[in-house]
N, C-alpha and C positions, 0 to 999 in steps of 0.2 A: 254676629256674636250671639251665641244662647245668652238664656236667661238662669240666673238660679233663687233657690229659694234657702233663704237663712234659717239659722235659728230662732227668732223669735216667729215663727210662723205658729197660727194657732188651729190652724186646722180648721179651719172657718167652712172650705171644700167652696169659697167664693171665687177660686182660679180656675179651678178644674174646669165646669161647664164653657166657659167662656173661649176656652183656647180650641181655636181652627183646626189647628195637628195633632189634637190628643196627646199632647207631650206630658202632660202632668196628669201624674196619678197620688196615690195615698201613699207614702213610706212609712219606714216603721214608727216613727214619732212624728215626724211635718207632712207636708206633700212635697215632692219632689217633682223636678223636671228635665226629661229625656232631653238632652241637648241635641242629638243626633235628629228630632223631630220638632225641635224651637227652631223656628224664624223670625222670633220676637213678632210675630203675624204680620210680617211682608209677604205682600200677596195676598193679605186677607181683607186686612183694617192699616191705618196708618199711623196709629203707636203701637205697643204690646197693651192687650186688652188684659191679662191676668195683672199686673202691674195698676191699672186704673180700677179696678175692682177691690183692691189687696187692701182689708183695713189695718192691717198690720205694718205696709210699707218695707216689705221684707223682702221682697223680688227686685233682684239687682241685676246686672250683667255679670256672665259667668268670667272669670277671670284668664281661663283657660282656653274657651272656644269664642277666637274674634274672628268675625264673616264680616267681609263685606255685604255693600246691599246686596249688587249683583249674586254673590255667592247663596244670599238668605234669599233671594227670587227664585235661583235655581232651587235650590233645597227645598221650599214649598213644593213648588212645579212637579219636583220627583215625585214628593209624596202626594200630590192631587192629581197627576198624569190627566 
């Protein structure tokens, strides 16, 4: 399952460094996160590292994109070949 980022995000930019897949970038008000390159960092670290950083508490699971582990292993794997 990706991750996403709410509304109360403040733009802190305390997500962005931290994520293995470069899935989060700046959007036009919060920062957002490319689901198609969240793994919730399976394959990296073994919680989601943008999540443990987040002073806001804003980074949830996406409601839309559920992976299993297997699936978020593969999906890393692709994008780090």
């Amino acid at each position: 399952m990706a991750l996403m980022i709410e509304e109360n995000c403040t733009s802190c930019d305390a997500c962005r460094p931290v994520c293995p897949n470069e899935a989060i970038s700046a959007g036009e008000s919060i920062y957002v996160i490319d689901a198609a390159r969240c793994t919730e960092c399976v394959g990296a670290e073994d919680e989601p590292q943008c999540m443990l950083v987040c002073p806001a508490d804003c980074i949830v699971p996406h409601p839309e994109f559920r992976e299993t582990p297997e699936e978020l292993q593969a999906k890393y794997e692709a994008l780090h070949g």
